[in-house]
C-alpha positions as CSV (number, residue, x, y, z in Angstrom):
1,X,126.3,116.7,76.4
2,X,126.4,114.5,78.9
3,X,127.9,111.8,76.6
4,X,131.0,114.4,76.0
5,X,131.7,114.9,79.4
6,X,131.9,110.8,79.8
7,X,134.3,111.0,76.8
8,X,135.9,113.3,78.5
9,X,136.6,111.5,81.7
10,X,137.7,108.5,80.2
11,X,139.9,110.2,78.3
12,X,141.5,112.0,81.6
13,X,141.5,108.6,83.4
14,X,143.5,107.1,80.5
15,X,145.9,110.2,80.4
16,X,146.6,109.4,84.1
17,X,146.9,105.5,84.3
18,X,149.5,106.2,81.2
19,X,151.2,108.4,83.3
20,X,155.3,107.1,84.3
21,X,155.5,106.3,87.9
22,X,158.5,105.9,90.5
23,X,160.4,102.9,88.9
24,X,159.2,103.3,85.6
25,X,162.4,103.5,82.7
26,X,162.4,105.8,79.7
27,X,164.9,104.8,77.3
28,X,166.5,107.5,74.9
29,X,169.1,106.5,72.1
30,X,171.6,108.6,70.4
31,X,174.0,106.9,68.4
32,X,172.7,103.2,66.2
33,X,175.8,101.4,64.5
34,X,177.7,104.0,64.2
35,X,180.8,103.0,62.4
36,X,184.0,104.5,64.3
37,X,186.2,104.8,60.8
38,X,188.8,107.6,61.3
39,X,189.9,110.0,64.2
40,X,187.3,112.5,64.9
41,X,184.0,114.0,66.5
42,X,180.7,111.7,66.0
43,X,177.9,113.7,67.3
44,X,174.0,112.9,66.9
45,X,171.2,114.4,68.9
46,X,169.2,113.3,71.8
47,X,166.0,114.5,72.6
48,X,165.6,113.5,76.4
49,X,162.4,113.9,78.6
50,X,161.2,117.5,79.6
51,X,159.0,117.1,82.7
52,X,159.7,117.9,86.3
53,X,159.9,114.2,86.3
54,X,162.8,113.1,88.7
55,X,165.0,110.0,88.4
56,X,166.7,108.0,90.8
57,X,168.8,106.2,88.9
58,X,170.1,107.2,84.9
59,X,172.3,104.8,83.1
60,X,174.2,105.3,79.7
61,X,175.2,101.9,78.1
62,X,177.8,102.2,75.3
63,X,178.1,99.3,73.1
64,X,180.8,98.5,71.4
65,X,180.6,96.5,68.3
66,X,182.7,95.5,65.1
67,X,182.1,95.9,61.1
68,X,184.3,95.0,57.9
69,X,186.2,97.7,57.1
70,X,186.7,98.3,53.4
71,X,189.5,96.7,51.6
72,X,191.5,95.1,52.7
73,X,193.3,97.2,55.8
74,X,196.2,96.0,58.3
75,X,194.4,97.5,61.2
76,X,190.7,96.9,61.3
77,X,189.8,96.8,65.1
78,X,192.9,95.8,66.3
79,X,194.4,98.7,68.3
80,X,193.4,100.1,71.9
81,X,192.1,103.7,71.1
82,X,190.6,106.1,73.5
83,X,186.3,106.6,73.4
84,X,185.2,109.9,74.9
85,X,181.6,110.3,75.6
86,X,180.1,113.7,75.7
87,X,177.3,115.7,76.6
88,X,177.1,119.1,74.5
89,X,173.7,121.2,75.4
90,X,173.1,124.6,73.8
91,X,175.1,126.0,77.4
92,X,177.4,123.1,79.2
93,X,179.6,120.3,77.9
94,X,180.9,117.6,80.2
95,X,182.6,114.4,79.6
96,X,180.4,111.5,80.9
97,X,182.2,108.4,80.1
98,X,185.5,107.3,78.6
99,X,186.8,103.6,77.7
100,X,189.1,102.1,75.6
101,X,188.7,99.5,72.9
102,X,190.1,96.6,73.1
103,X,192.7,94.7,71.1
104,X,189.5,93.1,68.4
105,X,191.5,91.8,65.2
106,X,188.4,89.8,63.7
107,X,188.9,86.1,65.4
108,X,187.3,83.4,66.5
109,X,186.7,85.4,70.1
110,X,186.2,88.8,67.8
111,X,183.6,88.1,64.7
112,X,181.7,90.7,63.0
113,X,179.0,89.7,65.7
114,X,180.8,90.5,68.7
115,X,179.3,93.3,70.9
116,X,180.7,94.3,74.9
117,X,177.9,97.1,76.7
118,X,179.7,99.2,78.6
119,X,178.0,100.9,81.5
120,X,178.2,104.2,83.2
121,X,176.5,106.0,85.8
122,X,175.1,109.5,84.8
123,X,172.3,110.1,87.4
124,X,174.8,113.4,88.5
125,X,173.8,114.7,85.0
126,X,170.2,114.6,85.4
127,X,169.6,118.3,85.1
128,X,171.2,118.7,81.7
129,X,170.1,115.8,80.7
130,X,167.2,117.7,79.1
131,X,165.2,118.1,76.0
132,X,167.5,118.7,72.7
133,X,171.1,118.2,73.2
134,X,173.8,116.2,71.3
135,X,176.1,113.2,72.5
136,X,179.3,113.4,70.7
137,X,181.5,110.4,70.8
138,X,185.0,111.4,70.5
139,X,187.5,108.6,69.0
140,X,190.8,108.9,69.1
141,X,191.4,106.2,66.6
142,X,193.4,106.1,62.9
143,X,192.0,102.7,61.8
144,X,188.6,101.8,61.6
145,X,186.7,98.3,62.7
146,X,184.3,99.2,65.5
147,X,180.8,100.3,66.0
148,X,179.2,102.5,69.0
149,X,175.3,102.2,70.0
150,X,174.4,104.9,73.1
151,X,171.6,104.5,74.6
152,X,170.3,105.7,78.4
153,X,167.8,104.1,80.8
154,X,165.9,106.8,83.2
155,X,164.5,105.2,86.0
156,X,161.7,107.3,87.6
157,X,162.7,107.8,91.8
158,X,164.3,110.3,94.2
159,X,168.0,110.5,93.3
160,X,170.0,110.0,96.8
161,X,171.1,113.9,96.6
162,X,169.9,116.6,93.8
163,X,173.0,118.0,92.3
164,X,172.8,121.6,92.2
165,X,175.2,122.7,89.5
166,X,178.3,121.0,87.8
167,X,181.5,123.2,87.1
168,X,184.2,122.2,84.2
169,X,187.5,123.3,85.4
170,X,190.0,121.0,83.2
171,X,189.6,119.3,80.3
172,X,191.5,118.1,77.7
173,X,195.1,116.4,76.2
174,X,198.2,117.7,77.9
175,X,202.0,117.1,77.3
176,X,203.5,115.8,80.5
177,X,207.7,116.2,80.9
178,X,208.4,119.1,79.5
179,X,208.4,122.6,82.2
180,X,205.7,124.3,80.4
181,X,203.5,121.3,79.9
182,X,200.7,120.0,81.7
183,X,200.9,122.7,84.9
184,X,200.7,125.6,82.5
185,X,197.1,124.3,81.8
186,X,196.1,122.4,84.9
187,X,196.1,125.9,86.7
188,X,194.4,126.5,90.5
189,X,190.8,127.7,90.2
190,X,188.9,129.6,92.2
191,X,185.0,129.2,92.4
192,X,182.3,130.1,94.5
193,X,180.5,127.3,96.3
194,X,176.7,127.5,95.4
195,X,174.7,129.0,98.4
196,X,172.3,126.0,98.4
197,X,174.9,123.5,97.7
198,X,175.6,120.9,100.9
199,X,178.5,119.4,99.5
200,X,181.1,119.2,96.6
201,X,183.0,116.6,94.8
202,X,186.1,116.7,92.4
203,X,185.7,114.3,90.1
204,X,188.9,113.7,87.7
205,X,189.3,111.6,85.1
206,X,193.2,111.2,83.7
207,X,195.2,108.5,81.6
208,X,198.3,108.5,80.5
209,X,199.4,108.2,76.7
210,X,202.6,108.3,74.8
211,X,206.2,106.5,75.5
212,X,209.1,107.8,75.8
213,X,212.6,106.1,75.3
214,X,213.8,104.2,79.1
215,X,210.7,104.7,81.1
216,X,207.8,104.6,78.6
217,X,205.9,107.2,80.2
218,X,203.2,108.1,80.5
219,X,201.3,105.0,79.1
220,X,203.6,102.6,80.9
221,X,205.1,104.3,84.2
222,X,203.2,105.3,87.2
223,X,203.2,108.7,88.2
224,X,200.7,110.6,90.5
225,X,198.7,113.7,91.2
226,X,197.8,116.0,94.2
227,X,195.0,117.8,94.9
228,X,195.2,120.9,97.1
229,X,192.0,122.5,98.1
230,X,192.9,126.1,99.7
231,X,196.0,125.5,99.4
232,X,196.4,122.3,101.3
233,X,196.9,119.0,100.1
234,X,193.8,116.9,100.9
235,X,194.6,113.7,98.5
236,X,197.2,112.0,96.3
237,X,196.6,109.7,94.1
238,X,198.5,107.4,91.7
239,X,197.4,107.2,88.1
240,X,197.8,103.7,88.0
241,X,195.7,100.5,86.7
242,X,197.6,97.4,87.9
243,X,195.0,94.6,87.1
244,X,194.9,94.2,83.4
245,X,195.5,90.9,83.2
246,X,192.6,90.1,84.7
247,X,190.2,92.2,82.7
248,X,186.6,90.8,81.8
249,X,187.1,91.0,78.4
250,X,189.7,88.5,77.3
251,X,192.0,87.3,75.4
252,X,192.8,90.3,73.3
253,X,195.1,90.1,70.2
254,X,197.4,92.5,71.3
255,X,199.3,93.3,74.5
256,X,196.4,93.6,77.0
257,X,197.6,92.0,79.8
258,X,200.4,95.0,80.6
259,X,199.5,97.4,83.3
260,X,198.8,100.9,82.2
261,X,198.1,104.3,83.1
262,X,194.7,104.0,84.9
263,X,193.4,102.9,81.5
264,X,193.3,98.6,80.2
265,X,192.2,98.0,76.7
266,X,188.8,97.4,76.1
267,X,187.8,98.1,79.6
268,X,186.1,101.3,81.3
269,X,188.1,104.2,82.7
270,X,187.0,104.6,86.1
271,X,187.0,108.2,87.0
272,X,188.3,108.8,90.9
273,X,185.8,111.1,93.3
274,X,187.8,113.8,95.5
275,X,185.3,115.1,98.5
276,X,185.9,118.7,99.2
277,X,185.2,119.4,102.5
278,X,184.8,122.5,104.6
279,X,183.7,124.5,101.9
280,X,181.5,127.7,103.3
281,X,178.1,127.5,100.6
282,X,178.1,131.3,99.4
283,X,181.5,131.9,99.9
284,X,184.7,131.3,97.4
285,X,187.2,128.4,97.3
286,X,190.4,127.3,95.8
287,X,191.5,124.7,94.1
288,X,194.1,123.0,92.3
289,X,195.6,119.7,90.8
290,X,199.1,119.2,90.3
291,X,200.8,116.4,88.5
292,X,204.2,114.8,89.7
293,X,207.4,116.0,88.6
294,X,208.7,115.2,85.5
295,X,211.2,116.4,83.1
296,X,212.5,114.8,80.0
297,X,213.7,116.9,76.8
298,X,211.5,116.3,73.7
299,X,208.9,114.3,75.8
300,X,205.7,112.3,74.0
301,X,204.0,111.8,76.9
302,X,200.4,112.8,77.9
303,X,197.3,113.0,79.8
304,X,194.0,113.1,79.1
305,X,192.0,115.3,81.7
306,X,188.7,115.9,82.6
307,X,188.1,117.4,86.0
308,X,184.7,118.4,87.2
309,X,183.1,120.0,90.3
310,X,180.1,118.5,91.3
311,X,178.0,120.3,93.8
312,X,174.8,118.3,96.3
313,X,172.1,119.4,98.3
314,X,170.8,117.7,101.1
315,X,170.5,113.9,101.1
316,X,167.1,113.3,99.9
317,X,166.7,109.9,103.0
318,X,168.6,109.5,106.4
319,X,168.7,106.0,106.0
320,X,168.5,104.1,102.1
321,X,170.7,101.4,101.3
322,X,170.4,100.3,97.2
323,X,171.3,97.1,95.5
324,X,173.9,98.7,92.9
325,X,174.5,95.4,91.3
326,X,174.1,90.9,91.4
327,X,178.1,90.6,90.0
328,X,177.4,86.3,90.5
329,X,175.3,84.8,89.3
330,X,175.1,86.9,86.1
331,X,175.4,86.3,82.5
332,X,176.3,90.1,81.8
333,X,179.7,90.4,80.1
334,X,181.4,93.0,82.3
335,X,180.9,90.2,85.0
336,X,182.6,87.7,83.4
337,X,185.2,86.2,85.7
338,X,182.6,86.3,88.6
339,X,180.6,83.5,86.5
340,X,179.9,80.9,86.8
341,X,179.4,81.0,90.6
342,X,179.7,78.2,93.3
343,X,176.9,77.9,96.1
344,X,177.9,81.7,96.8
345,X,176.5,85.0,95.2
346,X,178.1,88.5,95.4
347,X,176.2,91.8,95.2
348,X,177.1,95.9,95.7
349,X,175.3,97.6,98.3
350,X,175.8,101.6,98.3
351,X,174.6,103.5,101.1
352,X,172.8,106.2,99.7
353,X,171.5,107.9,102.8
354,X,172.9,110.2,105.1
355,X,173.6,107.5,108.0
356,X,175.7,104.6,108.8
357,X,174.3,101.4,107.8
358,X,174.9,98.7,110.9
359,X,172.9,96.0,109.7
360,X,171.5,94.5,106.8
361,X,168.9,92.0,105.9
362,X,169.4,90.4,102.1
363,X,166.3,88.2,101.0
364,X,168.0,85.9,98.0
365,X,167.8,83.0,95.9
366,X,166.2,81.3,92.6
367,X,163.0,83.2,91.5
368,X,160.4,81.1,92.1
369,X,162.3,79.1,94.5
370,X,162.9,79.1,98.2
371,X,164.2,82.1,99.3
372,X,167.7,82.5,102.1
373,X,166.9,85.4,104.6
374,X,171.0,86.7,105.5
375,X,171.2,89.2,108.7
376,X,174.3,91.3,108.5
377,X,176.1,93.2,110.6
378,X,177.9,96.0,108.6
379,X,179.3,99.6,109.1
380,X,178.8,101.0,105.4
381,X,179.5,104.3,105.9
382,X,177.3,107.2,103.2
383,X,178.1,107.5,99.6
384,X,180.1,103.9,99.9
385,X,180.2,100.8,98.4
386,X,180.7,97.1,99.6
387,X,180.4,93.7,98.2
388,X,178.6,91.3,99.8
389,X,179.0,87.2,99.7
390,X,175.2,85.8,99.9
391,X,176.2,81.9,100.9
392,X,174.0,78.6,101.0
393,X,172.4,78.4,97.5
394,X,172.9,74.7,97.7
395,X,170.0,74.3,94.8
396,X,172.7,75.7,92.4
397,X,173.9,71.9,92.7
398,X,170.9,70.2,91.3
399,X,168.8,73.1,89.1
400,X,169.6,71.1,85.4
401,X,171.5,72.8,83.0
402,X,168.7,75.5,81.7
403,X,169.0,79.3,82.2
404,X,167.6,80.3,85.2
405,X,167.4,83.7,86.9
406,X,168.4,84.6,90.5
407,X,166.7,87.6,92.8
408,X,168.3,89.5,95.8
409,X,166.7,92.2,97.7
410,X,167.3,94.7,100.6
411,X,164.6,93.1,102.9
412,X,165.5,95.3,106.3
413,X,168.7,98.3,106.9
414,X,169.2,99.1,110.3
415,X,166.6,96.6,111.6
416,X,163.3,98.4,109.8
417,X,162.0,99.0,106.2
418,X,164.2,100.7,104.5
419,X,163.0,104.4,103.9
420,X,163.5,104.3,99.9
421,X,162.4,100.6,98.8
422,X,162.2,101.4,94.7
423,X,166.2,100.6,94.8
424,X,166.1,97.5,96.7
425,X,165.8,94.6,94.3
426,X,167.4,93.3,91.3
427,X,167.1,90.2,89.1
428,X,169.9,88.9,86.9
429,X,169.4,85.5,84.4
430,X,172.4,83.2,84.4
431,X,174.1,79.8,82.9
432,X,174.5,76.9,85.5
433,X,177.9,75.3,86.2
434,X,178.4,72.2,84.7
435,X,178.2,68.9,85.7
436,X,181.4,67.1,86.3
437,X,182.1,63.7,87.5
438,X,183.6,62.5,90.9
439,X,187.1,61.7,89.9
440,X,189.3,63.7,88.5
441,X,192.1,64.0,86.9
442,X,193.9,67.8,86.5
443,X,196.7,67.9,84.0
444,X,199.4,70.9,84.2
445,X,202.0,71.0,81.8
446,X,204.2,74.1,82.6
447,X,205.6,76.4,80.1
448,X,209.9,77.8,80.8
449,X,207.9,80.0,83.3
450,X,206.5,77.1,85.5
451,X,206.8,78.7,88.8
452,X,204.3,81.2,88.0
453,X,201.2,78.7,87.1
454,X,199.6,77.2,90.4
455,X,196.2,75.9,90.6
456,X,193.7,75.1,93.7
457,X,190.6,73.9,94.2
458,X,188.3,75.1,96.8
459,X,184.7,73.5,98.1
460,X,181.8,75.5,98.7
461,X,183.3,76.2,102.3
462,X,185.7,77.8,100.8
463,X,188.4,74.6,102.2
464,X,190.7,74.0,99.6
465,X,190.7,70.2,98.4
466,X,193.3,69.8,96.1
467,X,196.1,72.0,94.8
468,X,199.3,72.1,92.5
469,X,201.3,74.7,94.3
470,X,204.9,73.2,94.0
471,X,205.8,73.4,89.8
472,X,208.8,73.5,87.7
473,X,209.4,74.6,84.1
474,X,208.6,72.5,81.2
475,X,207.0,70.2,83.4
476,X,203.8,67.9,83.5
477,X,201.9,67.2,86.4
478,X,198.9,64.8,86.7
479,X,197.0,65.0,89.5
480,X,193.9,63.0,91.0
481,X,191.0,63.7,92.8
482,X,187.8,61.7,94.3
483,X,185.0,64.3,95.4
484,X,181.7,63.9,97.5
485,X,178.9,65.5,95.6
486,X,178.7,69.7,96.0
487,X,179.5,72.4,94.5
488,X,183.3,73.1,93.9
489,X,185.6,76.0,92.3
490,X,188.9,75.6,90.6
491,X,191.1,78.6,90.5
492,X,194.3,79.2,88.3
493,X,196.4,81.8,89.1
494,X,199.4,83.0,86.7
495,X,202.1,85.6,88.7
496,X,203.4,86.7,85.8
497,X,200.2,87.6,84.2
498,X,200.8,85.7,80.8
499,X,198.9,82.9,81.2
500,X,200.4,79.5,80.2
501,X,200.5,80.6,76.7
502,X,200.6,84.1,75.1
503,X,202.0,85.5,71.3
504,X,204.2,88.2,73.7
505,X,206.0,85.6,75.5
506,X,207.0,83.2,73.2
507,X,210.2,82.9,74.7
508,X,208.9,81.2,77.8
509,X,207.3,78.4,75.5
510,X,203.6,77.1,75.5
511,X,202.1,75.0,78.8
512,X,198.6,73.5,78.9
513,X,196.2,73.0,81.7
514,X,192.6,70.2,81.3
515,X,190.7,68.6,83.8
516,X,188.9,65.0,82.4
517,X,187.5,62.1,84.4
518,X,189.8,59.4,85.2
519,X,190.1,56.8,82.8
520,X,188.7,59.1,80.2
521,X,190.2,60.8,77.7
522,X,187.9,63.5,76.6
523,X,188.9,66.8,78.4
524,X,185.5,69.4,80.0
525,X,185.0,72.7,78.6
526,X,187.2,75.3,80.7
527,X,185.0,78.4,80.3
528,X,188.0,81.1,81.1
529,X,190.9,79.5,80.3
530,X,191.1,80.1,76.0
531,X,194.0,77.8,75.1
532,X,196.1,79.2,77.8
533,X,195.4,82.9,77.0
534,X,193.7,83.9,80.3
535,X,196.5,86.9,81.7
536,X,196.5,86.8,85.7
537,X,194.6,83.6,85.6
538,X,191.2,82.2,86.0
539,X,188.0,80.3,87.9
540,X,186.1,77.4,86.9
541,X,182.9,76.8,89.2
542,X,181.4,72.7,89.1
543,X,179.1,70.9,91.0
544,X,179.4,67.3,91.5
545,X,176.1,64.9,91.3
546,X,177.2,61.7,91.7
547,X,177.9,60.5,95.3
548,X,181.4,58.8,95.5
549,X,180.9,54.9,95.7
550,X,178.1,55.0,93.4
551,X,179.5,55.6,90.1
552,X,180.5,51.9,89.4
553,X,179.5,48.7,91.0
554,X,182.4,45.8,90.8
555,X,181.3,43.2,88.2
556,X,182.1,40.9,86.0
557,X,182.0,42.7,82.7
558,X,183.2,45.5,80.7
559,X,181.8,48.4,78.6
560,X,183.6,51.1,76.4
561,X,182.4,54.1,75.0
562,X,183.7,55.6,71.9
563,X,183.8,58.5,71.1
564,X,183.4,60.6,74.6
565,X,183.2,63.5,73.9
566,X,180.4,62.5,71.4
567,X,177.9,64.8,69.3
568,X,176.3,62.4,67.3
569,X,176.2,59.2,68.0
570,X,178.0,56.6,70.8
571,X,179.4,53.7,69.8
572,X,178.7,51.3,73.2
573,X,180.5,47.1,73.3
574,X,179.5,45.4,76.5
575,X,181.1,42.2,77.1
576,X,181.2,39.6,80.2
577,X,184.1,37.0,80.3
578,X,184.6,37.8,76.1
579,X,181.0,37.0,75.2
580,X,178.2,39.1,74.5
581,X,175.1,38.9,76.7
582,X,171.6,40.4,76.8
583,X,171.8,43.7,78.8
584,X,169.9,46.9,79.5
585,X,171.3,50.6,78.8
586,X,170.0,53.6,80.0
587,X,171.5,57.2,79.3
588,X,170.5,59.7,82.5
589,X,170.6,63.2,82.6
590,X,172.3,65.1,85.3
591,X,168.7,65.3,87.0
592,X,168.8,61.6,87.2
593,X,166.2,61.6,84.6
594,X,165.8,58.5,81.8
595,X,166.7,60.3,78.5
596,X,167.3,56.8,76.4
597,X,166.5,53.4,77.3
598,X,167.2,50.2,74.9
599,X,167.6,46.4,75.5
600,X,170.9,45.2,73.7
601,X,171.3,41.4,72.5
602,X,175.1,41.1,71.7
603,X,177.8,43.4,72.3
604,X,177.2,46.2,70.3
605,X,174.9,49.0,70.2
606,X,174.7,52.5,68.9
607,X,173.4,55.1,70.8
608,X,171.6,58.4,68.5
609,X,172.6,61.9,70.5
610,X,172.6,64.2,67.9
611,X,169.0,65.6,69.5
612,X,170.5,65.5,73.1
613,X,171.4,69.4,74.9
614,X,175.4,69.4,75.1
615,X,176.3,68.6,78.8
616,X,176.9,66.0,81.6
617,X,175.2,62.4,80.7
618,X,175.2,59.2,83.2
619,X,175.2,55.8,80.6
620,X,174.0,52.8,82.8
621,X,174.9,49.3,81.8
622,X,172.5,46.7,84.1
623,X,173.5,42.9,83.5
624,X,172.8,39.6,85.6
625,X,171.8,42.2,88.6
626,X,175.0,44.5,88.1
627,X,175.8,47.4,86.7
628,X,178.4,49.8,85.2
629,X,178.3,53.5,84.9
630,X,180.4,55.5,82.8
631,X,180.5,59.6,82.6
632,X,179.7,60.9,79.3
633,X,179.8,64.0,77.3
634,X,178.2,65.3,74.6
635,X,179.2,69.1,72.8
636,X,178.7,70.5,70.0
């Protein structure tokens, strides 16, 4: 008997050590490779947790990915369609996320491998996230091409406010331009505000489709809504994204750079947050969007609407600052023109308690590393976010060339602990900067737009060095640069959002833009740039090893290299007054370490570095007491 009872208590104590606790993540998946073929509904069910577990934080990730299509079709992949993400349950539907796809024609940049996560915040939905429901992905599509995995992260916490209830007001496509249009549905509302609700929130999602003839509305014109709560306007807002050539995900094969109605292809629609204030809790409110004027005979344009009523308690801390996000250094996708980063990182801090956060302490660095400690003074106000520069990581100079991963965390708000410390830290795993030599050579050759393209480089002061802001069409401009050793940033920049080459704007010709070392003909590896397709422009972060007077020593003899870039093998001829001599040749890594080491008796030699990692290599020529060095590059 005895014996069962001990069973029995180990049993309990193993039940209770498996129990989830606060920071622990449950993942749930809905949708696997799902192939997005034709217009429709694709719905498939998601069993999500049943406890009375709460969770702080509750991320969906939508992953957008390609197939072959069968045949042999004109459009596979290659159009910006609208994604809808919904939540059915057996009582409530609600949109909760909505992207576009990008322009993916199968390329080089769009394989059959190619996937881009998507991320949304769904933490609001917690309370019908529940048990057996169905996600439903709506695609607006008439060609097929892409695939959609869904998948959500719950991590276990106290969410910053409970949300009492959600109300769907609007929700779906509307014509816009025509009198009976979009105001005959986008009607006011009246609702009662929940008698243990604190707060409420509009939030709205809208983008505008169709074109008509002249002003191309509503995916190309800017128009804008009101929202009156009571009948008083309390916001306006334009329905307007004006930053599409710079999206993360570039070049696209079609038209992406153009500005849109709050929508870019293959990006996320971000939906906008409306605070409704004054609200009475037991007591009845109105309210009401209305779109702007518009009337045009036989119109085709529309918008998509989702409008929701979110309703808080209390804030669950008085004071909580989180660490939303690391944007630099990051290998994550979405981040992509934030990366490579300089001696600088960036984060997002939201204030998720009920209090103004004044100051800050941010503990950051390489993990495993030494650690910077930054004091801030701040005002964030609640439910806000700001980005924060963490400076001084002057060991992103000399860390090698390997991945490496990078910690921040919230170390002090408002000079104490903070209350809530489970949201405090976050890790990311990133890609160095190269390694580039001291002297440099940029090359711009300007396309029949050549006032648009300037370039600048900046130190890790944020001084600017160097810079080509005075250009002229059709144009080439070589311009060089010695550097002391640190960490440095060039920045592109493109006013007319085309780039220096782009199939749209083949009127205004092709430019080019490389940056090599001087006397060398081999061009570095311009991570954003993509032949000249980069939109608004771009930013290539460096570091520099190689102290300026150091790279070669005057002496009496030569040494080429050929071929530099190299992948296999380097073809070296030393040489002092035309004869050969008996010399020693080392090949350094960017660490300053001894990677090859040979004694050469005449003027040839050939160097194996096939089995070398791609990057930044010092060759060392030592003769009679002298040397030469020489930059080289190896790629694959």
């Amino acid at each position: 008997m005895k014996h069962g009872y001990l069973l029995f208590f180990f049993f309990f104590l193993m039940l209770c050590s498996a129990k989830a606790a606060p920071g622990d993540t449950t993942m749930v998946q809905s949708h696997t490779l799902t192939q997005l073929a034709n217009y429709g509904d694709y719905d498939a069910p998601a069993v999500f947790p049943t406890t009375s577990t709460t969770y702080r934080d509750i991320t969906m990730t939508f992953t957008l990915g390609k197939y072959s299509c069968p045949g042999n079709p004109q459009y596979c992949g290659s159009w910006d369609y609208t994604v809808q993400i919904y939540l059915i349950t057996p009582t409530d539907t609600f949109e909760i996320g909505r992207m576009i796809t990008p322009y993916a024609t199968t390329t080089a940049q769009y394989p059959l491998s190619w996937q881009h996560r998507y991320k949304f915040d769904v933490t609001d939905y917690a309370q019908y996230l529940k048990g057996n429901t169905t996600i439903r992905i709506h695609y607006s599509g008439y060609s097929g091409g892409f695939t959609a995995n869904v998948k959500f992260a719950f991590i276990e916490g106290t969410p910053p406010r409970n949300v009492v209830k959600i109300d769907r007001l609007w929700r779906g496509s509307f014509g816009y331009g025509n009198p009976t249009s979009i105001e005959t549905y986008m009607n006011a509302r009246t609702k009662p505000m929940p008698a243990n609700a604190q707060a409420a929130v509009l939030k709205f999602n809208v983008t505008g489709h169709g074109s008509n003839p002249g002003d191309y509305c509503s995916e190309f014109c800017s128009k804008y809504y009101r929202v009156n709560l009571n009948g008083a306007m309390i916001a306006q807002k334009n329905i307007w994204r004006d930053n599409c050539g710079l999206n993360n995900l570039y070049p696209q094969t079609g038209t992406w750079v153009y500005d849109r109605a709050n929508w870019c292809p293959g990006d996320v629609v971000q939906a906008n947050f409306h605070p409704l204030f004054g609200l009475t809790p037991g007591n009845n409110y109105n309210v009401d969007v209305d779109f702007q004027p518009y009337n045009v005979a036989n119109s085709q344009a529309s918008y998509i609407v989702e409008g929701q009523i979110i309703y808080y308690g209390a804030f669950n801390y008085t004071t909580d600052a989180a660490l939303e996000a690391i944007i630099s250094p990051n290998n994550y996708e979405g981040y992509f023109r934030s990366n490579p980063t300089c001696e600088e990182a960036k984060i997002q801090v939201k204030n998720t308690g009920s209090t103004v956060i004044t100051s800050l302490e941010i503990t950051y660095g390489l993990l495993g590393g030494t650690l910077h400690t930054l004091p801030l003074t701040v005002a964030i106000q609640p439910e806000t976010t700001e980005e924060i520069i963490l400076p001084g990581n002057s060991e992103f100079i000399t860390m090698g060339n390997n991945k490496a991963k990078f910690v921040a965390r919230i170390s002090k708000v408002n000079g104490t602990t903070d209350l809530n410390t489970l949201n405090n830290e976050m890790q990311t795993e990133f890609t160095p900067m190269p390694v580039w030599p001291n002297d440099l050579v940029v090359r711009l050759s300007t396309n029949a737009s050549g006032a648009q393209t300037k370039w600048r480089i900046y130190d890790a002061a944020g001084n600017v060095v160097k810079s080509r802001l005075s250009t002229s069409s059709n144009k080439t401009y070589n311009d060089s640069i010695l550097l002391q050793s640190g960490c440095y940033r060039l920045e592109v920049t493109d006013t007319g959002c085309n780039g220096l080459s782009w199939w749209a704007a083949q009127n205004e010709g092709t430019g080019s833009l490389t940056v090599s070392s001087q006397g060398n003909s081999g061009n570095f590896p311009l991570k954003g740039y993509f032949n000249g397709d980069f939109g608004c422009g771009f930013t290539e972060a460096f570091r520099i090893q190689t102290a300026l007077g150091t790279k070669e020593e005057k002496a009496a003899f030569n040494v080429s290299v050929f071929p530099n870039p190299a992948q296999t093998t380097l073809n070296v001829t030393i040489g002092q007054n035309n004869k050969p001599q008996t010399a020693t040749l080392e090949l350094l890594n960017t660490l300053g370490q001894q990677v090859y080491r040979a004694e050469v008796h005449g003027s040839r030699l050939f160097v194996p570095v096939q089995n070398l990692p791609a990057g930044i290599y010092i060759l060392k020529c030592q003769l009679e007491g002298k040397f030469v060095q020489k930059q080289i590059v190896i790629n694959r």
